[in-house]
DRENLO-822979 format. One record per residue (C-alpha): residue number from 1; residue in three letters; chain; x, y, z. Coordinates in nm, 4 decimals, m for minus. Each point is the difference from the previous one (the first is absolute). Example, Ala and Ser with C-alpha at 12.3 -4.5 7.8 and 13.67 -1.06 7.14 Angstrom:
<atom><i>1</i><aa>ALA</aa><ch>A</ch><c1>1.2300</c1><c2>m0.4500</c2><c3>0.7800</c3></atom>
<atom><i>2</i><aa>SER</aa><ch>A</ch><c1>0.1370</c1><c2>0.3440</c2><c3>m0.0660</c3></atom>
This chain:
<atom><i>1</i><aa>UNK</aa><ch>A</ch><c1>2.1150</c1><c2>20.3187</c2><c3>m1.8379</c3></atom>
<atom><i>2</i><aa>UNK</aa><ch>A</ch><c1>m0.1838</c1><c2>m0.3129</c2><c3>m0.1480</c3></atom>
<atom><i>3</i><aa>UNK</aa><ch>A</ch><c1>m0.1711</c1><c2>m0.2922</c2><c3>0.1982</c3></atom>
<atom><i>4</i><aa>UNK</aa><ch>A</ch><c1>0.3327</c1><c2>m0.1678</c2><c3>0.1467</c3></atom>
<atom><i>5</i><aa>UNK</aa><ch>A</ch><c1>m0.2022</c1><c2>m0.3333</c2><c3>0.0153</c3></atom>
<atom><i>6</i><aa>UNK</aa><ch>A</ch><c1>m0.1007</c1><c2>m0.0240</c2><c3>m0.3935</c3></atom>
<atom><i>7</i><aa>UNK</aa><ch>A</ch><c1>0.2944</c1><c2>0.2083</c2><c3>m0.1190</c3></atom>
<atom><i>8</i><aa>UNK</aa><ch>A</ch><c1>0.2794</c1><c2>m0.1422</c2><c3>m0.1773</c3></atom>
<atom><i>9</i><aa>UNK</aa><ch>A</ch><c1>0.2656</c1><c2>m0.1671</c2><c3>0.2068</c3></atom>
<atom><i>10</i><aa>UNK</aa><ch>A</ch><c1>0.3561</c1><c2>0.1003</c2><c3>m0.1791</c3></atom>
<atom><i>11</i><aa>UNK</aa><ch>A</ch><c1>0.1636</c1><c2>0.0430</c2><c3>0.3003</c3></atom>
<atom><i>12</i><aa>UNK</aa><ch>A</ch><c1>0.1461</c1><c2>m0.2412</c2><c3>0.3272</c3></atom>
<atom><i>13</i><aa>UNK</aa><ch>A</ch><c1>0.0402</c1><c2>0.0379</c2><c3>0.3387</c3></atom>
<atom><i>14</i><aa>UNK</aa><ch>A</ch><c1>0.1082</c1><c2>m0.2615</c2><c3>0.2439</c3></atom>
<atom><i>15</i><aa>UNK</aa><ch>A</ch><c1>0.0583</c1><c2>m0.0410</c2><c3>0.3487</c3></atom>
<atom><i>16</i><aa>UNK</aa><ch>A</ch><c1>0.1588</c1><c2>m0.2113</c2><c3>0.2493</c3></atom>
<atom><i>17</i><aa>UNK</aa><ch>A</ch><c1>m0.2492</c1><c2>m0.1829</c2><c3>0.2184</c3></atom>
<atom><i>18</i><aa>UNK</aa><ch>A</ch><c1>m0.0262</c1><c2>m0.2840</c2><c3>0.2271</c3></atom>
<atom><i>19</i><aa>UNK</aa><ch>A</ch><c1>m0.1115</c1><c2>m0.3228</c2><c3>m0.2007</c3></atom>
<atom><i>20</i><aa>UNK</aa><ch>A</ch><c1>m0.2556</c1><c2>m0.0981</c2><c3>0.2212</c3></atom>
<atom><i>21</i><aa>UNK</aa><ch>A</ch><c1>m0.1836</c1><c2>0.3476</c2><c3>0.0620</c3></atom>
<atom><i>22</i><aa>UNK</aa><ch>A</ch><c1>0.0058</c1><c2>m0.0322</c2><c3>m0.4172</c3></atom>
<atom><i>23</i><aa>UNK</aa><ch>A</ch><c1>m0.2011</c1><c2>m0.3247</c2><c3>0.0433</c3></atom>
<atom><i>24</i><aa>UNK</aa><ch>A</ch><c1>m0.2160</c1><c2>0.1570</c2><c3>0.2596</c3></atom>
<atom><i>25</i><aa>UNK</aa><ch>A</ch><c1>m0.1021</c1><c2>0.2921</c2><c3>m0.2391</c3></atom>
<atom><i>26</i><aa>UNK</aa><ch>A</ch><c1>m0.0002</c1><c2>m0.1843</c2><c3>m0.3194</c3></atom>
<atom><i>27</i><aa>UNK</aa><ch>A</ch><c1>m0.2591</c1><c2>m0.2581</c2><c3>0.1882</c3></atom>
<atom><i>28</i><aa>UNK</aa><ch>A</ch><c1>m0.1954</c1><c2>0.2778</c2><c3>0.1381</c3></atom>
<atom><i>29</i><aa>UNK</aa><ch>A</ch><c1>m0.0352</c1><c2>0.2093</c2><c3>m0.3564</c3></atom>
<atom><i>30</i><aa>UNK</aa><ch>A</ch><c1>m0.0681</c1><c2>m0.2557</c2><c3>m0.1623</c3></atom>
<atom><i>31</i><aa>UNK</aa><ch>A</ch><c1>m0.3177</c1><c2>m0.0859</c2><c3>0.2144</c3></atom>
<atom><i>32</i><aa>UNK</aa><ch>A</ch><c1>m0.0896</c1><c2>0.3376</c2><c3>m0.1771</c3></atom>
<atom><i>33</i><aa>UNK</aa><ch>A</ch><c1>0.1216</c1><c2>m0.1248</c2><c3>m0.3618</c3></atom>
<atom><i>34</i><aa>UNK</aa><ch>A</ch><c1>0.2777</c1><c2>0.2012</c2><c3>0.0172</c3></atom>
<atom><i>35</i><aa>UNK</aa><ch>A</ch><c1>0.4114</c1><c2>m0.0585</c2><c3>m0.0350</c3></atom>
<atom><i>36</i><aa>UNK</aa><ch>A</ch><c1>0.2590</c1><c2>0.2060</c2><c3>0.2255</c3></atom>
<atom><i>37</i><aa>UNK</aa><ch>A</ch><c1>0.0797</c1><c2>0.2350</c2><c3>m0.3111</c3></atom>
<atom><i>38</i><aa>UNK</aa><ch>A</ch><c1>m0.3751</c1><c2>0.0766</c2><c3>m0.0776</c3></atom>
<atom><i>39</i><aa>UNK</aa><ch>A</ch><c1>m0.0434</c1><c2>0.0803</c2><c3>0.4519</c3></atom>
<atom><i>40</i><aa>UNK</aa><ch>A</ch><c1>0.3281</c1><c2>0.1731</c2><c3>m0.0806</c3></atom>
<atom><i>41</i><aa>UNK</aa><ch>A</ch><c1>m0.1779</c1><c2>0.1943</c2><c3>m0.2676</c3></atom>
<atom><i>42</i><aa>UNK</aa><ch>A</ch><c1>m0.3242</c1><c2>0.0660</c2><c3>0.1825</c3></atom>
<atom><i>43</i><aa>UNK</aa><ch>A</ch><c1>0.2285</c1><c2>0.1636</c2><c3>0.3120</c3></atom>
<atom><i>44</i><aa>UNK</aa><ch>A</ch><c1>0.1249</c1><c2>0.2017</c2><c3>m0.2563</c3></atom>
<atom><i>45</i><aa>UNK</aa><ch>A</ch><c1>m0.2905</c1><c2>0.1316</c2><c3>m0.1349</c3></atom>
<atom><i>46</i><aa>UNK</aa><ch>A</ch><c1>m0.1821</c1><c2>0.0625</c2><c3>0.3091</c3></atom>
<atom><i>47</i><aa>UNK</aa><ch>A</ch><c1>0.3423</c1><c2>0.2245</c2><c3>0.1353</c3></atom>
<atom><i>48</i><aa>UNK</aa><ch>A</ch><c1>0.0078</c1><c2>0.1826</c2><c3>m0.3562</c3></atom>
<atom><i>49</i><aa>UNK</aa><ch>A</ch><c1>m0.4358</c1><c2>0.0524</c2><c3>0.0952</c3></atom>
<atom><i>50</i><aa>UNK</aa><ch>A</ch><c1>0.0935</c1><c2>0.0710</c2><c3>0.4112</c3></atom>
<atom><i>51</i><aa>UNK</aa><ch>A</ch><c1>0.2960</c1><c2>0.2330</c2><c3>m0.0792</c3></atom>
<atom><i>52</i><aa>UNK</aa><ch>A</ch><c1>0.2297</c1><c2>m0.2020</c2><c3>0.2342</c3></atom>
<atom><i>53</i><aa>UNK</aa><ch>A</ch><c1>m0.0914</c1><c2>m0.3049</c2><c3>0.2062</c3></atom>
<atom><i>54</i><aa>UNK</aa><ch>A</ch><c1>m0.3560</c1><c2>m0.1285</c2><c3>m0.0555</c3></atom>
<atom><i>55</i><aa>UNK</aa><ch>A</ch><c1>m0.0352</c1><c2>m0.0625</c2><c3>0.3544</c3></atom>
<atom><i>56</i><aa>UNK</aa><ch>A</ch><c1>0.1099</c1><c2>0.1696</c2><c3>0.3050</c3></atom>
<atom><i>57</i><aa>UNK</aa><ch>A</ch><c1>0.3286</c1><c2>m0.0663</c2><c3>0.1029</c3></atom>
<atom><i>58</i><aa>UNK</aa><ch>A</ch><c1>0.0813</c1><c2>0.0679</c2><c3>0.3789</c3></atom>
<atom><i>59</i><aa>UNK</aa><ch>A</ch><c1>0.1539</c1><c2>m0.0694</c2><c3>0.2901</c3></atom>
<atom><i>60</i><aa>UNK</aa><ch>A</ch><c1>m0.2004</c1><c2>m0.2361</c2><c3>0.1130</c3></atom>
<atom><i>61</i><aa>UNK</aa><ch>A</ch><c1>0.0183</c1><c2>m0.2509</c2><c3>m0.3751</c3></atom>
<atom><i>62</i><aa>UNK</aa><ch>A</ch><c1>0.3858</c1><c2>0.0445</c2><c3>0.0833</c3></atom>
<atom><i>63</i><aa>UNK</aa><ch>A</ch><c1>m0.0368</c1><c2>m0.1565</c2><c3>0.3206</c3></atom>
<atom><i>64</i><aa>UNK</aa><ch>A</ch><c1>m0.2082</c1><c2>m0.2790</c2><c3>m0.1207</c3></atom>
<atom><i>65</i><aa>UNK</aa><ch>A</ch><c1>0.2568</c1><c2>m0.0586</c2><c3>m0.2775</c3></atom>
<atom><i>66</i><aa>UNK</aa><ch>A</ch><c1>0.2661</c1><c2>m0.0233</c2><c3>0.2233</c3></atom>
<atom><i>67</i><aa>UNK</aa><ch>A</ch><c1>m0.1819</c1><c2>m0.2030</c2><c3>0.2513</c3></atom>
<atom><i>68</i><aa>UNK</aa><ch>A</ch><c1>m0.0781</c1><c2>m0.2661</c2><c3>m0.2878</c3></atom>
<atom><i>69</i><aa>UNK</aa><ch>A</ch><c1>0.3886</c1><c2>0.0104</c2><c3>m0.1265</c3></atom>
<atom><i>70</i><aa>UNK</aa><ch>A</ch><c1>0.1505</c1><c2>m0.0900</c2><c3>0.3346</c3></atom>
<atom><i>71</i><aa>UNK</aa><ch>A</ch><c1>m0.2840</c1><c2>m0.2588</c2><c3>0.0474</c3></atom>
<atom><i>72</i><aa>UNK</aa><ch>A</ch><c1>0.1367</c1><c2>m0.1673</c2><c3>m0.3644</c3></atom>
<atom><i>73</i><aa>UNK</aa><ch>A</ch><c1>0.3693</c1><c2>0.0646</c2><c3>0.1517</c3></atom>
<atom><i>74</i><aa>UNK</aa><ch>A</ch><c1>m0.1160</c1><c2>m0.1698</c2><c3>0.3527</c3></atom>
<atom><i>75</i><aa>UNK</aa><ch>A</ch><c1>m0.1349</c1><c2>m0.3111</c2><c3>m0.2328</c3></atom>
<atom><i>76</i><aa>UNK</aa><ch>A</ch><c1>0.3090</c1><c2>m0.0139</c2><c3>m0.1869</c3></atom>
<atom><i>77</i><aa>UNK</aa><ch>A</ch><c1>0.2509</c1><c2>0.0357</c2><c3>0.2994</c3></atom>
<atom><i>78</i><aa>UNK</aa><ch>A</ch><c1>m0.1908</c1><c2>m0.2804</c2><c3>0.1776</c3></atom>
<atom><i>79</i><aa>UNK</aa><ch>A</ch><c1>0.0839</c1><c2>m0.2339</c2><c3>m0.3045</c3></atom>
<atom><i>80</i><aa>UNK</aa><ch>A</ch><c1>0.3561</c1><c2>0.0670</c2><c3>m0.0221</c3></atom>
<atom><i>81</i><aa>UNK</aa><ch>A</ch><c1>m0.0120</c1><c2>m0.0668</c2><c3>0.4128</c3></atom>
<atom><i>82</i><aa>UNK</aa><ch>A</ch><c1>m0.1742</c1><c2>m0.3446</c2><c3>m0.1294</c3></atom>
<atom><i>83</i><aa>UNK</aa><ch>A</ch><c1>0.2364</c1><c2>m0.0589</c2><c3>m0.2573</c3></atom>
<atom><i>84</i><aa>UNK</aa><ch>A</ch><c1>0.2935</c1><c2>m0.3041</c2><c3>0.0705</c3></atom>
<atom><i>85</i><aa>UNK</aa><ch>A</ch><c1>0.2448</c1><c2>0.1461</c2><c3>m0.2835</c3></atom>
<atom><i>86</i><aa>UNK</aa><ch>A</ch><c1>0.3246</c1><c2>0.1880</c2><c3>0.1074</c3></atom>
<atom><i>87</i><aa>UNK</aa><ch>A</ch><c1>0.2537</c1><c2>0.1984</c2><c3>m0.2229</c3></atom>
<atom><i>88</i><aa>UNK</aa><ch>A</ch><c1>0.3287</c1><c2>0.1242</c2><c3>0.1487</c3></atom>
<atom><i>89</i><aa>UNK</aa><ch>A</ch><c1>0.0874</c1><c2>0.3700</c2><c3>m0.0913</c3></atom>
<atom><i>90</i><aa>UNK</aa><ch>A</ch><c1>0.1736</c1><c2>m0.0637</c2><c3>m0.3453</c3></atom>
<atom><i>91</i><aa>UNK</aa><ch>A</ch><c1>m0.3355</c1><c2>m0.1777</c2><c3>m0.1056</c3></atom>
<atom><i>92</i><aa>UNK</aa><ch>A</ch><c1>m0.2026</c1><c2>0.2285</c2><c3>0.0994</c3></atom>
<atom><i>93</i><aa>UNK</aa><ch>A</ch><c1>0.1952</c1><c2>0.2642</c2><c3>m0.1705</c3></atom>
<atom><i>94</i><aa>UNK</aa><ch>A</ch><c1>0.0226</c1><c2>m0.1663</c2><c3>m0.2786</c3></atom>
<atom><i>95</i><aa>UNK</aa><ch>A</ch><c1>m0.3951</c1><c2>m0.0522</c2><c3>m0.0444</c3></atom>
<atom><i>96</i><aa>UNK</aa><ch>A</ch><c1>m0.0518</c1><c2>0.3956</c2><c3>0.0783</c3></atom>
<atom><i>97</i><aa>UNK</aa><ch>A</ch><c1>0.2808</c1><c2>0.0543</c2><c3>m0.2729</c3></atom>
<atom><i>98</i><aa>UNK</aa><ch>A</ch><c1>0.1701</c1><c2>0.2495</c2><c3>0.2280</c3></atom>
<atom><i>99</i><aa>UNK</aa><ch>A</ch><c1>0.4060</c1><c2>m0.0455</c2><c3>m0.0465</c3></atom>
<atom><i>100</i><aa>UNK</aa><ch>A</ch><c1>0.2423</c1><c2>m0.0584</c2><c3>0.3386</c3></atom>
């Protein structure tokens, strides 16, 4: 296996993520000169290097991961609470795309 950050790049891979964690890593590579893909790329290598994870993954980084999700779904609850809009059921269907 080659040097995943120098190699050639021939191949994709995307993911789904949330647009503003994107911005939040894209800001915080770049402080490093880095993009997303070359981070992406440098994870890569270091798991190819480790063998698996290139840092311990536990019980207790699960926790704090969850912890920090429901504090993002707390924040974004409390803004639909604050929000004045209201859809009746066939909106809000409609906007989901989910069929009666």
């Amino acid at each position: 296996m080659g040097n995943v950050v120098s190699s050639a790049k021939t191949d994709m891979f995307r993911i789904r993520m949330n647009p503003e964690i994107r911005e939040e890593l894209e800001r915080i590579y770049a402080k490093n000169g880095l993009t997303l893909t070359d981070a992406v790329n440098v994870f890569f290598q270091q798991s190819i290097n480790a063998g698996g994870f290139p840092f311990a993954v536990n019980e207790d980084n699960a926790e704090i991961i969850k912890a920090k999700a429901l504090s993002r779904l707390m924040k974004e609850l409390q803004k639909g609470d604050e929000c004045a809009e209201v859809y009746d059921a066939d909106d809000a269907c409609k906007m989901l795309g989910l069929s009666e």
